[in-house]
Steps between C-alpha positions, in 0.01 A plus 500: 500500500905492490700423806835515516614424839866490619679383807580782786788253661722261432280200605249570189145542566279365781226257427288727646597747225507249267098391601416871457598541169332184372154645636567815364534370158142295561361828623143619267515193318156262382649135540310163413814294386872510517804355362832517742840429306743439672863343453558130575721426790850594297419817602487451799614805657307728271272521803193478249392201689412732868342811208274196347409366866403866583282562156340133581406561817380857408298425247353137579193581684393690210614407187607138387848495439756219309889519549668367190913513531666631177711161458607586136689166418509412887338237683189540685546581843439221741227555806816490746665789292143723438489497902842606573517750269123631486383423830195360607269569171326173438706310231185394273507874429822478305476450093762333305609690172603275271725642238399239208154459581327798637584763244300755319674702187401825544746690260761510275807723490611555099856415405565861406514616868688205644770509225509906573554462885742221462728653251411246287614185694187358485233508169193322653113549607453392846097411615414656856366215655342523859356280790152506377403630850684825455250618249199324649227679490363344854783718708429879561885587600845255459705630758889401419725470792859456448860674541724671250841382517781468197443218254641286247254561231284812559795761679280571818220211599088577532244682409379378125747204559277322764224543304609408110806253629413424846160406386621496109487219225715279348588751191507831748695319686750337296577795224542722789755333722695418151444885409681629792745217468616573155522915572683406799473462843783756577335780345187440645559415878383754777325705235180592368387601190690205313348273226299249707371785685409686261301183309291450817425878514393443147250256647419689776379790310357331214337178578307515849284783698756649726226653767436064634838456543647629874908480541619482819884489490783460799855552545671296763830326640498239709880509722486203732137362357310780632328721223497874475245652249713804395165638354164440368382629160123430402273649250394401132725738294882416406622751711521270794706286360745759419530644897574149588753451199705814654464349855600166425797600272600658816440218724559170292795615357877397564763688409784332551850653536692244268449180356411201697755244423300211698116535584293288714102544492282324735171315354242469786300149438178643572551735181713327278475127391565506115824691320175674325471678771848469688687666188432841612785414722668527109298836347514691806914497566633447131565899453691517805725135484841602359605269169655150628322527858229228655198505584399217749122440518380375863212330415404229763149470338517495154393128357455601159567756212155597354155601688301216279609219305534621153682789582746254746554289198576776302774626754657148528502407114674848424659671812630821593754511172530887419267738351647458115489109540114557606465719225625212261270215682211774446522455159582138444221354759155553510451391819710762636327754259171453599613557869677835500478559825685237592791625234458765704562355823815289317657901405437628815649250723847490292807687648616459079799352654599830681482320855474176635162394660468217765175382632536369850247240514310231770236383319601427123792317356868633390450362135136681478666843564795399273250377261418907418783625510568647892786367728360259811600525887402374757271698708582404856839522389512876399280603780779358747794649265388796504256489862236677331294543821764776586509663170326853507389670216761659247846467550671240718890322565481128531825345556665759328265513207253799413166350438230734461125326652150591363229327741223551213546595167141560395504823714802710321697527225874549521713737278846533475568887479815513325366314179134554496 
């Protein structure tokens, strides 16, 4: 069964409608054991965590059922942050995936097609590594939750991706994110079909039985906090992924009508605590900051740069220095090598000296944020400057300076029209 259900007014689908849908797609079906995955709270506003609440509570009576959040490189969630964002399932039903530990190799995709879809940037194997429960025999359906939104590395988020990166190894991981960094984020941003993509579909069709595998996939916004679920696109067959592609190019896409000369983006705490994280603040408005403009990162709690300690030493010892410098320190440092994801990371979160970027910072030191390579403010400071509690979303005059505000950038991606 495919549904593809859309919004009939502007405030997105009901939960009602939402609660419908999930039963539907349970409808006929023999259950004894069930994986959920889910995001972690970064995605926050997905609304995946009320979808998982309704399959839990649907399906617990019956069938025993484990929630494991596709963390990727992430931290585990904490109890405090499974009940906010998934409700009231009991928290010793939530698994860990641990991206180093818990990993099964289930495939290998040959040199000969990555070097074909990358134009020949990159010459290299990479091993499909999974959570080892994704393939478990023990579950009769792994129901993915999750929303498709633009992204960095991949063009459009979900789907494969929160099963073979969300839930991925160290080498899926790491060859992908330095994959899409080297083709280039530019060309790849808001899109499907591009090389990351098309490596996962790889997977997808070649490694694991597609009919145990359930998508369910959202499109929302979130003006104010509140979220709207644009639609909701379940079924076991690629095509849902597309019908929430076209909705959320619609939705989570900025045009804007000239180049922002100085952008401010909001980090919420609860979301972001780590420039691993916070730097879509960086992917998500570089193609629409005009050359010699600022970007001023309001990140009251951020208190460190990477989501676990070697990747945080990695960020410190090389910083955000340009993707050809990172290229270079590739080559010359094996540390850096054998963690490409976090080369990755380094590329990505670079404006290559076309803009300035300033973090605006409580909880960690000027020199740390010097240390790689951003300019440091003060973030009580800027907030005042600028009174960023009266800022709404897009364009705003502030003393006589045009500022334009984004209140979360992990919900859009911004485009300036005249050069993209």
């Amino acid at each position: 069964m495919t549904i593809l259900l859309k919004e009939k007014n502007i405030n997105g689908l009901s939960e009602q409608e939402i609660k419908a849908a999930v039963e539907r797609s349970l409808a006929g079906r023999n259950l004894k054991k069930v994986l959920l995955v889910g995001p972690d709270i970064t995605r926050f506003h997905s609304n995946a965590g009320f979808i998982i609440n309704c399959y839990y509570h649907l399906l617990k009576d019956k069938v025993e059922v484990e929630i494991m959040p596709a963390l990727g490189t992430h931290e585990p969630m904490t109890e405090a942050e499974c009940q906010e964002m998934y409700g009231d399932i009991p928290y010793e039903k939530f698994l860990v995936h641990n991206w180093r530990k818990d990993i099964k190799k289930i495939g290998t995709i040959p040199v000969s097609f990555i070097n074909e879809i990358t134009e020949g940037l990159w010459d290299k194997g990479l091993d499909c590594e999974v959570n080892k429960r994704i393939v478990s025999e023990s579950y009769d359906l792994v129901i993915s939750v999750g929303q498709v939104v633009p992204h960095e590395v991949i063009g459009m988020a979900n789907h494969a991706k929160n099963l073979f990166v969300g839930c991925g190894g160290k080498d899926t991981i790491n060859k992908t994110h330095m994959i899409g960094a080297v083709y280039g984020m530019e060309r790849m941003m808001g899109k499907d079909h591009t090389p990351v993509r098309k490596i996962l579909d790889y997977c997808w069709e070649k490694f694991i039985d597609k009919r145990k595998y359930l998508f369910v996939l959202t499109v929302t916004t979130a003006p104010k906090g509140k979220i709207h679920t644009h639609g909701l696109f379940i079924g076991h067959e690629r095509n849902v992924l597309e019908e929430a592609i076209k909705l959320s190019q619609e939705k989570n896409i900025d045009f804007v009508d000239r180049g922002i000369k100085k952008c401010l983006v909001y980090l919420d705490s609860k979301e972001f605590r780590s420039t691993w994280l916070g730097n879509k603040a960086i992917y998500r408005t570089r193609m629409a900051i005009q050359d010699g403009g600022e970007l001023i990162v309001l990140a009251p709690g951020v208190t460190k740069f990477g989501e676990d300690e070697k990747v945080d030493e990695l960020i410190r010892k090389y910083g955000y220095c340009g993707r050809m410098k990172v290229l270079e320190l590739v080559k010359e440092n094996q540390d850096l090598a054998e963690n490409l994801g976090t080369a990755a990371h380094l590329i990505h979160s670079s404006s290559d000296g076309r803009f300035k970027i300033t973090y605006a910072v409580k909880n960690i030191t000027r020199d740390e944020v010097e240390g790689v390579h951003f300019q440091a403010a003060d973030y009580d400071e800027i907030a005042k400057t600028y009174e960023i509690d009266k800022l709404r979303p897009g364009w705003n005059n502030v003393k006589s300076e045009e500022i334009y505000f984004i209140p979360n950038p992990a919900l859009g991606l911004w485009i300036d029209k005249n050069r993209f």
